[in-house]
N, C-alpha and C positions, 0 to 999 in steps of 0.2 A: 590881332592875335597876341602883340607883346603885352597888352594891358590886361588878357584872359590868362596868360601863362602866370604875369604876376598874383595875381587875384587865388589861381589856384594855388602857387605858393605860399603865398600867404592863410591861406584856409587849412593846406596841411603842416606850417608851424603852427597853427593853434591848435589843431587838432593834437599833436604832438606834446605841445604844451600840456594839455589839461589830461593826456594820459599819464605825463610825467606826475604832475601834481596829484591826480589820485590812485598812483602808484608809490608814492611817498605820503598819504595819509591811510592809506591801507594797512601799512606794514604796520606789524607787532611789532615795540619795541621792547627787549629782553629786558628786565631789571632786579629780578631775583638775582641773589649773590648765594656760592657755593658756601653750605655750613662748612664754621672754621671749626674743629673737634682736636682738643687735646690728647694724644693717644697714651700720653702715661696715666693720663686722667679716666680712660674708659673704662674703667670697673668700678664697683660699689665703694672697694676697700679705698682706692686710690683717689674715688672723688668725693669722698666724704670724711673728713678730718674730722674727731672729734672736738666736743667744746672744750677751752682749757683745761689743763690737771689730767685730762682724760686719757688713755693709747688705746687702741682696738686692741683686742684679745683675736690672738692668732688662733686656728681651730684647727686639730689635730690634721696630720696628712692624709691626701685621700677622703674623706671623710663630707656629708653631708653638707656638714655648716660652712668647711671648706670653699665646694663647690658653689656657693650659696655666696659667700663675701666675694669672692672674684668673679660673679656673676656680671658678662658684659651690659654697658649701657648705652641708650641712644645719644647722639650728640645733647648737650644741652640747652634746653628750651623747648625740644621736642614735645611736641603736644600725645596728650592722651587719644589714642583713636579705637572705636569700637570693632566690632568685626564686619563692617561694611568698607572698613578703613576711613572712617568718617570723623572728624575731631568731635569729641563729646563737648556738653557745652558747657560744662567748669571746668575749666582750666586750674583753678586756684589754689587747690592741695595736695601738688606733687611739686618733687624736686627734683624728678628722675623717674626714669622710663626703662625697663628693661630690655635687651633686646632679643627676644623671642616672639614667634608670632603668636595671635590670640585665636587662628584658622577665621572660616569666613561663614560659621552659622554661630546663632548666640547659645553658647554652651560651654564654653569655659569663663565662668564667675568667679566667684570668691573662692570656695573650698576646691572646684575645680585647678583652680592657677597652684596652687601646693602642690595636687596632685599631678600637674604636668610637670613641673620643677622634680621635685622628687623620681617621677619614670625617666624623667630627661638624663636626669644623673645616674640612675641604673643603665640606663641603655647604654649613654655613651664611656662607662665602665665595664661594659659587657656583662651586666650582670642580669639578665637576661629572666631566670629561673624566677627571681624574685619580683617581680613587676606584675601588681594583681592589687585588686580594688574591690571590697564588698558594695552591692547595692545599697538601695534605702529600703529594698525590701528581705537584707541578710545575704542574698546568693554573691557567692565569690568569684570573681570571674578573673581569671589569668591571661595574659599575653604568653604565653606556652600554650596556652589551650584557641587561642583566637590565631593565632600563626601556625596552626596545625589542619585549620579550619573551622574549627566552632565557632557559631555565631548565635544569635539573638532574635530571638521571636518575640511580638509581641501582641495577643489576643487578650482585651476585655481588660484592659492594665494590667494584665501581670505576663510577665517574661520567662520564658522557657529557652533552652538552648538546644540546637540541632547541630548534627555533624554534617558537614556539606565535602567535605574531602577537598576545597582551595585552602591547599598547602601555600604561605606565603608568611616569607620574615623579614619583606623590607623595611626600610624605615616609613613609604607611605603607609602599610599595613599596618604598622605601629600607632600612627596616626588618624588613621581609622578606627584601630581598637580604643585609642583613648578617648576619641568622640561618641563611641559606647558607653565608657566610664562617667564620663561629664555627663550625659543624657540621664542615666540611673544612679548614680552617687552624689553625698553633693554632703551639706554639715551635719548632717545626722549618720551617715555613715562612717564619714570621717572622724566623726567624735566618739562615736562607739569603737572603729579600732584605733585609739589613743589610747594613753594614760596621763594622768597629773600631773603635770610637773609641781612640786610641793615646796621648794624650798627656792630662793630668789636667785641665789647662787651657782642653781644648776642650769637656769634657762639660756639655751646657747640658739645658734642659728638653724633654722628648720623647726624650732620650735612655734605652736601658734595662738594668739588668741581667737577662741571659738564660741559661738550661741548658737547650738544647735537651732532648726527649724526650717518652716518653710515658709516663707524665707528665713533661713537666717544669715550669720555672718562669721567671717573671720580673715583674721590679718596675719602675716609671715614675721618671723623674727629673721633678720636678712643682716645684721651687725651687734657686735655687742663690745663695748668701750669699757676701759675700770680705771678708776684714779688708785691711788696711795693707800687710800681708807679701805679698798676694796668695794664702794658705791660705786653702781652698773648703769649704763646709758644703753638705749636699743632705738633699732632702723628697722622700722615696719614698711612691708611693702603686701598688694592689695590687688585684686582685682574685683570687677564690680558689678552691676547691672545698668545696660545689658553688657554682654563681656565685651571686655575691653583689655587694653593693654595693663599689662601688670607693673606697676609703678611703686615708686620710694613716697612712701606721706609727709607732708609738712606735720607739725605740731602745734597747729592754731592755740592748744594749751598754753603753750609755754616758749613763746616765741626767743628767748633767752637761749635756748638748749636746740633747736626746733634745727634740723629734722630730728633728732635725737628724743628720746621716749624716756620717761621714769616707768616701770614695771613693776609692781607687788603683787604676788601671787595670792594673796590675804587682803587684796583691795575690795571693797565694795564696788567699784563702779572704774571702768578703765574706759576714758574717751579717748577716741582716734579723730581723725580729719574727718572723719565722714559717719563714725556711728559710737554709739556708746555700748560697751560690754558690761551688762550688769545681771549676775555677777561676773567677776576679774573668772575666766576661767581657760589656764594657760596649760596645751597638753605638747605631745609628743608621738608621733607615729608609733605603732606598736611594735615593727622592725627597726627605729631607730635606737641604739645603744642611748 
């Protein structure tokens, strides 16, 4: 009996054993390390220094371009992610990632990311009345009139609106109206309620470069820098297809000045990181002063 009791003790330290061992090559071991993030650093203004000579131009109080340079940003290095929240696969022509969401269907692109920014800074101004967006087919459509209950129909492509009597003015409602906007708006509406900006001097933040089309394209003026001479530096930022996070551009141009932009309104041809405007054609929302 004493040589069966040893025998099973010895069976159940091995048994023992080898659950130890593959109980110790199971485990996950953690190795991701918590992003280190600057917090004086989280905004455009503060983490973007211009190039020598250069000081950013402060923009009136209150005000658009305002809201626009102290726009927060994701830690850095944060990758660009689509609205599946999936990292896109160029990484290579951002410096900086905004931090707003892009929602989770592909509908906020290029001229769309303006248009969110822009109703972002109305809403969270309470300014309510004004927050509205023409189609690409002309009709105008309000957040007063979508938080009252109008809504959007859509037979045979073209869009007619019904009163439904769901009264609602939250902010997800808000969010739902603008994925209406993004769905029917887009560079061809946006570029028909602008106007020119004409003169180099006047181009401030919220300003855009745009080519109408379908597709077409356009990029945010999100800083603007001035030396001694009065010569301007500008911080484009961009979202894309399919939507994706709205990000700060590199300057593969001009790697010397880069993130920083030269701007001529009277340019022939204006290349960005990712597309070329030709022609240079730099407007301004038609509510923006």
């Amino acid at each position: 009996m004493s040589k069966l009791k040893a025998l099973a003790r010895l069976l159940l330290l091995f048994f023992l054993s080898v659950l130890g061992t593959c109980n110790t090559f199971g485990q996950v071991v953690e190795t991701t390390e918590a992003i280190i993030s600057d917090p004086k650093k989280s905004k455009i203004i503060s983490r973007f220094t211009p190039p020598k000579g250069f000081a950013w131009l402060r923009p009136p109080k209150g005000s658009f371009s305002e809201y626009l340079v102290h726009f927060p940003l994701l830690p850095p290095g944060f990758p660009i992610r689509d609205y599946r929240a999936i990292p896109v696969e160029n990484q290579d022509f951002h410096m900086a990632v905004l931090k707003i969401d892009v929602g989770d269907k592909d509908l906020q692109q290029c001229a769309d990311a303006w248009m969110r920014l822009y109703a972002e800074y109305l809403w969270v101004n309470k300014r309510f009345d004004e927050i509205g967006f023409e189609f690409t087919s002309g009709q105008y459509f309000a957040w007063k009139d979508y938080s009252r209950g109008v809504r959007t129909r859509e037979h045979r492509k073209r869009v007619t609106f019904v009163e439904t009597g769901l009264h609602d003015d939250s902010y997800f409602a808000f969010r739902q109206y603008l994925n209406i906007i993004f769905r029917y708006a887009g560079t061809i509406s946006l570029d028909r309620e602008s106007r020119a900006v004409t003169n180099n001097a006047d181009i401030q933040p919220g300003d855009f470069i745009i080519k109408p089309g379908s597709p077409g394209h356009s990029v945010i003026v999100v800083g603007v820098a001035e030396n001694v001479q009065k010569k301007r530096l500008y911080l484009l930022a961009e979202s894309f297809m399919p939507a994706q996070d709205v990000h700060i551009l590199k300057n593969p141009e001009n790697a010397d000045i880069s993130p920083w932009y030269e701007l001529d309104v009277a340019a022939h041809k204006t290349v960005t990181a990712k597309y070329s405007f030709e022609p240079t054609s730099i407007k301004r929302f038609h509510a923006i002063p």
